[in-house]
C-alpha positions, -999 to +999 in steps of 0.1 A: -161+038+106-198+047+096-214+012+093-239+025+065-203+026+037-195-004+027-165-014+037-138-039+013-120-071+031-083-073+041-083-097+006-098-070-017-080-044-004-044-064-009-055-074-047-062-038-049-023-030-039-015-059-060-029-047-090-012-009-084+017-026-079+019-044-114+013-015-130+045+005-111+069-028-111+057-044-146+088-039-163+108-048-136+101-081-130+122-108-143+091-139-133+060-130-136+057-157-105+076-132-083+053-117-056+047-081-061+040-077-023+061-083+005+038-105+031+042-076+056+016-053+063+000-030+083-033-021+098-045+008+114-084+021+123-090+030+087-065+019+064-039-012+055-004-005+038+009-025+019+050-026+008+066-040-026+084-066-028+123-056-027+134-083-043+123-066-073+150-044-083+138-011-096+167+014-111+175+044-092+163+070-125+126+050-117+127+055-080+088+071-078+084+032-086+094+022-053+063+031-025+044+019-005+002+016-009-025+030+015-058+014+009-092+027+027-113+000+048-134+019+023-112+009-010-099+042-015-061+036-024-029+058-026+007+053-036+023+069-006+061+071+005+076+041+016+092+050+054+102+012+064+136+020+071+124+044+100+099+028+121+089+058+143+086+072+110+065+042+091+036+040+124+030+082+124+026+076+087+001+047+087-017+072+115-020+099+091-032+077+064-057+063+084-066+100+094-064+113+061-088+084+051-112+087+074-116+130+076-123+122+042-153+094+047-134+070+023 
């Protein structure tokens, strides 16, 4: 990472993913106490994901609901494919995202 960017904490970066998360689950959720984000995470040169919580049941028609969310050391965030059930899959992922992050200087 080029130490002239400013770079965003673990914190900002996961009330960033919170706050893309409210507005993808919003209508889904039946407490409003009911954590958007599962506690897992994962971290990777230039990037953190972050997963929804699946306790929050979204309907198969509203399935583009259901990723997962890259955010940039940098605070750059995507909504990105969700590959947790494939772990191979998941870590090739988060090294792509980190990549894509990075090639890109955010």
């Amino acid at each position: 990472m080029d130490p002239l960017h400013t770079s965003i904490t673990f914190e900002q970066a996961r009330v960033r993913a919170e706050n893309e998360a409210r507005s993808h689950l919003k209508y889904f959720l039946k407490d409003e106490s009911t954590p958007l984000l599962e506690e897992r995470y994962l971290d990777a040169e230039c990037c953190w994901m972050f997963f929804r919580n699946r306790a929050i049941v979204v309907p198969p028609e509203q399935s583009l609901r259901t990723g997962a969310y890259a955010v940039s050391k940098r605070g750059s965030l995507r909504y990105i494919a969700d590959f947790s059930d494939d772990f191979a899959k998941l870590q090739a992922y988060l090294l792509t995202m980190s990549n894509y992050f990075r090639d890109r200087g955010e």
